[in-house]
DOVO-748278 format. One record per atom (N, C-alpha, C): residue in one letter; atom name; x negated, y, z; residue number from 1. Coordinates in steps of 0.02 Angstrom, whole numbers, plus 50000, padded with zeros to 5 digits. Layout:
N
NODE   mardren   drenmar    east   north      up   drentor
NODE         A        CA       X       Y       Z       NUM
...
This chain:
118
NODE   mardren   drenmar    east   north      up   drentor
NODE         X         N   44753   55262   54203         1
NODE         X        CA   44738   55192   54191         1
NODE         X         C   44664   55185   54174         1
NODE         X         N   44632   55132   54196         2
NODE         X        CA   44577   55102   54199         2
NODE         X         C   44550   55113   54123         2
NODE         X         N   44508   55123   54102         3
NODE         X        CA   44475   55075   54033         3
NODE         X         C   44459   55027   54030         3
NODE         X         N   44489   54994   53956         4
NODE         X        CA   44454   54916   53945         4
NODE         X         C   44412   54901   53968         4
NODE         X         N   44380   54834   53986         5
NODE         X        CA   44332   54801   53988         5
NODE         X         C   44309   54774   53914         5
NODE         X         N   44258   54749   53889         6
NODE         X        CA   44245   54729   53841         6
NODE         X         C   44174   54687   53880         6
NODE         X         N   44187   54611   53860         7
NODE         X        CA   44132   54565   53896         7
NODE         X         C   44111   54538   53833         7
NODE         X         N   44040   54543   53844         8
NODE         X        CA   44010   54495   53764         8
NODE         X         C   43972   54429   53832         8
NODE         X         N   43987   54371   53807         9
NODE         X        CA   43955   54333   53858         9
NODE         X         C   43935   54285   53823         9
NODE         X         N   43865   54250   53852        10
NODE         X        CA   43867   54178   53850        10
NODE         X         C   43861   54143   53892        10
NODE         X         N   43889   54071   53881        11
NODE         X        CA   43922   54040   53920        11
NODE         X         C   43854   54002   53968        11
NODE         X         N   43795   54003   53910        12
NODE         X        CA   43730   53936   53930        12
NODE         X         C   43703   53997   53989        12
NODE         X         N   43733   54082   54015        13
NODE         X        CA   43684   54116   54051        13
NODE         X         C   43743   54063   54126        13
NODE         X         N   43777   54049   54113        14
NODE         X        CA   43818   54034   54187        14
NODE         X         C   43793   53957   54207        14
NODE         X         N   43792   53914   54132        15
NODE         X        CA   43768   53844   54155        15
NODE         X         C   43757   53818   54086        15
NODE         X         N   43690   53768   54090        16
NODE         X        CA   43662   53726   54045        16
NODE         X         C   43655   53662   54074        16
NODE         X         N   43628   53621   54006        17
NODE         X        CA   43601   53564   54037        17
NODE         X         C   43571   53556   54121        17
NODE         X         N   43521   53602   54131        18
NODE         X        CA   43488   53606   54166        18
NODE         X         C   43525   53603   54239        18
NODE         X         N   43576   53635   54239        19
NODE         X        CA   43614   53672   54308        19
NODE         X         C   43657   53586   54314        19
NODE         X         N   43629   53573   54382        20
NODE         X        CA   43675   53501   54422        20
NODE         X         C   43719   53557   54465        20
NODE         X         N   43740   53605   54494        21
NODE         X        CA   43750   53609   54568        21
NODE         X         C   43785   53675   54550        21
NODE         X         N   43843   53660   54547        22
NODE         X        CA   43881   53747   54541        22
NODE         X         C   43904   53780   54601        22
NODE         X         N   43887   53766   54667        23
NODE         X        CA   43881   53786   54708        23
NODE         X         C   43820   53839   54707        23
NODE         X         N   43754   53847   54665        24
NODE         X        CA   43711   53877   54660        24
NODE         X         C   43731   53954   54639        24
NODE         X         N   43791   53926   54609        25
NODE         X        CA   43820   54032   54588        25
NODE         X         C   43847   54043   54610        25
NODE         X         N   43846   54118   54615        26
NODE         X        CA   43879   54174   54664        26
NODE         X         C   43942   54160   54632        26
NODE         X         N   43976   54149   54698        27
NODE         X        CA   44042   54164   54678        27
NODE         X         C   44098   54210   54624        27
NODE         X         N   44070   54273   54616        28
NODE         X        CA   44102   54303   54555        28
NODE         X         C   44076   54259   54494        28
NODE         X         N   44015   54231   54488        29
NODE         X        CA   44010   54224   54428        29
NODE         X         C   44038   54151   54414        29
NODE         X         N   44046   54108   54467        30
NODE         X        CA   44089   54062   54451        30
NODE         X         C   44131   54053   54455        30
NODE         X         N   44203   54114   54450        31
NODE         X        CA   44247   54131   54431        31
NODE         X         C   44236   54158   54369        31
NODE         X         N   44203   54192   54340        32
NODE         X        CA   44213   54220   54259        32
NODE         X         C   44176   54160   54244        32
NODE         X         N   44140   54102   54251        33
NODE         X        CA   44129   54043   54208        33
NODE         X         C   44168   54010   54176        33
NODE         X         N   44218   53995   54242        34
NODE         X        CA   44276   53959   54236        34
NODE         X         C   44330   53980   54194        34
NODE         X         N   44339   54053   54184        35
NODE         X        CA   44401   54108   54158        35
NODE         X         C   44384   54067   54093        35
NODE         X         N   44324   54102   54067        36
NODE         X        CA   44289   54094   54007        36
NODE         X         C   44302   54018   53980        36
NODE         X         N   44293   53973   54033        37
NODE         X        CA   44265   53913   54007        37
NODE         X         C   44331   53876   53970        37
NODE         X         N   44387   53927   54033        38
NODE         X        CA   44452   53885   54001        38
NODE         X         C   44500   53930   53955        38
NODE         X         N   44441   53988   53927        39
NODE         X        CA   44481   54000   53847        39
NODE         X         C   44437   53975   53815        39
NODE         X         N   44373   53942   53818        40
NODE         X        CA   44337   53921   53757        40
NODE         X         C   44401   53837   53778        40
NODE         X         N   44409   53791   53813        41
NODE         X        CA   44443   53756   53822        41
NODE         X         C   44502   53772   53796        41
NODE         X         N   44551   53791   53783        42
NODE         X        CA   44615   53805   53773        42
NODE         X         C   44592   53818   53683        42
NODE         X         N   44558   53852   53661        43
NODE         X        CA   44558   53879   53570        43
NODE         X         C   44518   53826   53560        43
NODE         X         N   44476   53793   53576        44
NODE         X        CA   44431   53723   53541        44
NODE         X         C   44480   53670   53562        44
NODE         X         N   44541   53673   53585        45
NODE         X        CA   44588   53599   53600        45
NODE         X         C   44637   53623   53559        45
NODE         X         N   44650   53678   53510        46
NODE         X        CA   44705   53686   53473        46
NODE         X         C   44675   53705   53400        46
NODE         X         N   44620   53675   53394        47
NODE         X        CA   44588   53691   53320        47
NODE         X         C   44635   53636   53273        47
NODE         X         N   44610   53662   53192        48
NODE         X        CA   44603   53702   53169        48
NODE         X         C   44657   53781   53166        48
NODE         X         N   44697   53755   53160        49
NODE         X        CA   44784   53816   53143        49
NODE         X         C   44759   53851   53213        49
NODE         X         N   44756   53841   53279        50
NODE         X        CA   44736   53895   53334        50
NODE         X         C   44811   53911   53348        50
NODE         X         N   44798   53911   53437        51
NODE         X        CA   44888   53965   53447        51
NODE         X         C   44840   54013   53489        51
NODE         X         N   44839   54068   53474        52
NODE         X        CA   44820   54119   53511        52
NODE         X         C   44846   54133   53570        52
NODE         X         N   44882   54136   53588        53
NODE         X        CA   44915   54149   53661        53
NODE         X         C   44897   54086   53686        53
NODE         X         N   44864   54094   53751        54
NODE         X        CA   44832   54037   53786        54
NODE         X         C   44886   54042   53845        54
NODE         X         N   44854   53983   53889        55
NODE         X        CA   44892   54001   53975        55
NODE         X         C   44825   54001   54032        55
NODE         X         N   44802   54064   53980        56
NODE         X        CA   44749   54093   54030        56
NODE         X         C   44764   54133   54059        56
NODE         X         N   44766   54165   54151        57
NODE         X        CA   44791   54210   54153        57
NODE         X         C   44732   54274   54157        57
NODE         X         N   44763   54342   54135        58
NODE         X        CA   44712   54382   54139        58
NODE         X         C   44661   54392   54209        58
NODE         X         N   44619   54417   54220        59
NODE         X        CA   44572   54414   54287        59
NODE         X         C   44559   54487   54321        59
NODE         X         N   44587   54518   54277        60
NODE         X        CA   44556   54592   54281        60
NODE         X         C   44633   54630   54356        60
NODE         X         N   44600   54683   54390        61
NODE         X        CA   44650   54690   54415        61
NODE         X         C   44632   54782   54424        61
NODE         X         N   44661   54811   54372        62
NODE         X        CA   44644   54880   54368        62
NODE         X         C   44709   54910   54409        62
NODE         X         N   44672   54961   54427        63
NODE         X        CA   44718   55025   54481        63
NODE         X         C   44716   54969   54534        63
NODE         X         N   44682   54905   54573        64
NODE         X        CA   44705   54848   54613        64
NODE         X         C   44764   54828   54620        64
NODE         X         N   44806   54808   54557        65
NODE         X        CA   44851   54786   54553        65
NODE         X         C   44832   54746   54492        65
NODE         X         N   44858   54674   54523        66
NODE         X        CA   44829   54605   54466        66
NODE         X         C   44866   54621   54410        66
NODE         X         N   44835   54610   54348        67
NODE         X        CA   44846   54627   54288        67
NODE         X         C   44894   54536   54254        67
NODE         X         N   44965   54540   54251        68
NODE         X        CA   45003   54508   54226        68
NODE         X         C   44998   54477   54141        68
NODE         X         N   44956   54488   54118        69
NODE         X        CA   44939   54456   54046        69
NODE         X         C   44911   54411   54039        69
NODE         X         N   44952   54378   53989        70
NODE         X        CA   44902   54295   53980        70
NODE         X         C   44853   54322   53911        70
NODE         X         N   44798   54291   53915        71
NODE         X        CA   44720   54307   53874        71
NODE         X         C   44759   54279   53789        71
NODE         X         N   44738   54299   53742        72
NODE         X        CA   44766   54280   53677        72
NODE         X         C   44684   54284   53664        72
NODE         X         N   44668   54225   53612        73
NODE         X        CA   44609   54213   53582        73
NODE         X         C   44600   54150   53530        73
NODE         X         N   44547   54151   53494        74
NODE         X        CA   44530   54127   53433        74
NODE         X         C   44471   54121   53418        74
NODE         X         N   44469   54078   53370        75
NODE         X        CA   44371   54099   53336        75
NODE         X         C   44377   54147   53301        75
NODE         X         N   44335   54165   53301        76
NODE         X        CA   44304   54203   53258        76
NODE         X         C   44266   54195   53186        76
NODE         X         N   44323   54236   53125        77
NODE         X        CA   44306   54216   53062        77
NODE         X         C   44244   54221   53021        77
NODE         X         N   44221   54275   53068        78
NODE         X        CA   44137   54290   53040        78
NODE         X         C   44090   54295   53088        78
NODE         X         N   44100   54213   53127        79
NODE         X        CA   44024   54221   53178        79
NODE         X         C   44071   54158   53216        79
NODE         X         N   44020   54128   53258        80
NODE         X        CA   44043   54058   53300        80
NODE         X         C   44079   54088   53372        80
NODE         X         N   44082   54151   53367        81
NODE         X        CA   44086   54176   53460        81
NODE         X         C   44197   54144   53438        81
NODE         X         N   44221   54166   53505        82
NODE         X        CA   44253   54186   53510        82
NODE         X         C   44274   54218   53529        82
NODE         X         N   44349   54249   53515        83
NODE         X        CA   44339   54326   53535        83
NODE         X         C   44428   54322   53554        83
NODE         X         N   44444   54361   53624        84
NODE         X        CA   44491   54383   53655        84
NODE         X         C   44516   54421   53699        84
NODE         X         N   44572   54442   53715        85
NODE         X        CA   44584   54510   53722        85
NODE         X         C   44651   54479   53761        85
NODE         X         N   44692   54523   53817        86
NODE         X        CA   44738   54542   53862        86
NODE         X         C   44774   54597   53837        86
NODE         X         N   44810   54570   53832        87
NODE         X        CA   44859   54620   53767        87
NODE         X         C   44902   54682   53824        87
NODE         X         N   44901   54657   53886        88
NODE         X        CA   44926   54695   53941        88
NODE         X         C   44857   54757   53981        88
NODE         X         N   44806   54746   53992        89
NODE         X        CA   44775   54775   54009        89
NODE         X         C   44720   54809   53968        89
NODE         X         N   44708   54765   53915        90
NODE         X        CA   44660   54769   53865        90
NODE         X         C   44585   54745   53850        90
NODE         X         N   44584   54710   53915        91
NODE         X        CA   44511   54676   53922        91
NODE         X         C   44504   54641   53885        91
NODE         X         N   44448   54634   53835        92
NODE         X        CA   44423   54603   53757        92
NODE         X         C   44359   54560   53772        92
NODE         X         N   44340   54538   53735        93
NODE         X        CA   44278   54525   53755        93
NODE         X         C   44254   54455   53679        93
NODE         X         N   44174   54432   53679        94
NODE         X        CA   44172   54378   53656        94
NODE         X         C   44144   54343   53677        94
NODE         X         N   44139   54254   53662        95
NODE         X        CA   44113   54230   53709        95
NODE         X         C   44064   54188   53654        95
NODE         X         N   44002   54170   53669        96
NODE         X        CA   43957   54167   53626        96
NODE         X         C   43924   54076   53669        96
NODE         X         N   43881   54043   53660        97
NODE         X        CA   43837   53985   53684        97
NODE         X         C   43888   53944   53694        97
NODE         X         N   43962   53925   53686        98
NODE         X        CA   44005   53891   53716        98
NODE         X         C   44004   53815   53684        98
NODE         X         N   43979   53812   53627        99
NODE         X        CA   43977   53755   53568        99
NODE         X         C   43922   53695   53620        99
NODE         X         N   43963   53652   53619       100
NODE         X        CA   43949   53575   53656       100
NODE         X         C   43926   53583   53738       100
NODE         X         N   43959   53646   53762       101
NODE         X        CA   43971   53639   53853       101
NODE         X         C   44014   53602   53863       101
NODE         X         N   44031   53593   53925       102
NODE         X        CA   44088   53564   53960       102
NODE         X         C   44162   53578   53931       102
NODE         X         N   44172   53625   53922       103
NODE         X        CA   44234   53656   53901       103
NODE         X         C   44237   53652   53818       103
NODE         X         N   44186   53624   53780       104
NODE         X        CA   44215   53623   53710       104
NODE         X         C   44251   53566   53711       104
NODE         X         N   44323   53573   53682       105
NODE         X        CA   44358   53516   53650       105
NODE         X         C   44353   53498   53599       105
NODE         X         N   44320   53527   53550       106
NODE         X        CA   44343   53533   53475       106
NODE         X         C   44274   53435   53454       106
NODE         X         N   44296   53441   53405       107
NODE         X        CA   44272   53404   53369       107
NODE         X         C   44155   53404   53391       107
NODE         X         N   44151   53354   53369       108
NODE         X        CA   44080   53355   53422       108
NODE         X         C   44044   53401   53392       108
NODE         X         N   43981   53456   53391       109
NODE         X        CA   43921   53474   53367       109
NODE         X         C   43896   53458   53300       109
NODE         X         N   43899   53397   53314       110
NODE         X        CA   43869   53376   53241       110
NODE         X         C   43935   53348   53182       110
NODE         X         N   43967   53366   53197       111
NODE         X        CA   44031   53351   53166       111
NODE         X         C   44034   53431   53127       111
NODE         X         N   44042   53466   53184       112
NODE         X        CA   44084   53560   53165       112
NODE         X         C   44022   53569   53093       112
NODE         X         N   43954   53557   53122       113
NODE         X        CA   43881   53567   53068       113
NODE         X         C   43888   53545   52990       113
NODE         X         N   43901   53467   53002       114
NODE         X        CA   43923   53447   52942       114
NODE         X         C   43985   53454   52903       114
NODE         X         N   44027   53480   52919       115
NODE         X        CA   44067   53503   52870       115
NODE         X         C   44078   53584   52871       115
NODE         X         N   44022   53609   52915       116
NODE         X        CA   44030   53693   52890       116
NODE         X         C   43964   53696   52816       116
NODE         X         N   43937   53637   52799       117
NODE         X        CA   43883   53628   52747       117
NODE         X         C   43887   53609   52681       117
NODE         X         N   43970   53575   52692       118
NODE         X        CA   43997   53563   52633       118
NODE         X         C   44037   53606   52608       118
């Protein structure tokens, strides 16, 4: 069997303000944008309590046989990333720049700021 993957990513290297035209990325990488985008989507639409088991499906396909696990993830208690893992294959990873992209649900920017101050 394969070894884990472990992805530390951020999200602003795939797209920012700046980027109109997602046709401009290579195809792999706008597939792991999207993976990504819709577990930062799925754990910022179930804040605060969080359900870890998402209905993300895993992406990874070790020995080339697609890997059957749905992604389980969360924030992270000591740092803004979040961080998740494929409990079937083992691919982990965190995902870091995701706060007010496309895919945050959670409560706005300046909302999360002011009450992480109080």
């Amino acid at each position: 069997m394969a070894r884990p993957l472990t992805w530390i990513t951020d999200l602003t290297h795939f797209i920012d303000e700046e980027t109109d035209d997602w046709a401009d990325l290579p195809g792999p990488a706008l597939n792991l944008a999207i993976a990504l985008g819709s577990i930062v989507a799925w754990v910022t639409d179930h804040l605060p309590a969080g359900e870890p088991h998402t209905n993300v499906p895993c992406w990874r396909s070790p020995g080339r046989k697609r890997c059957r696990g749905d992604i389980m993830a969360e924030l992270d208690a000591g740092s803004p990333g979040i961080v998740w893992q494929c409990p079937i294959c083992g691919a982990n990873g965190v995902i870091h720049g995701w706060e007010g992209t496309l895919w945050d649900r959670g409560p706005g920017l300046n909302d999360r700021q002011s009450t992480s101050t109080h």
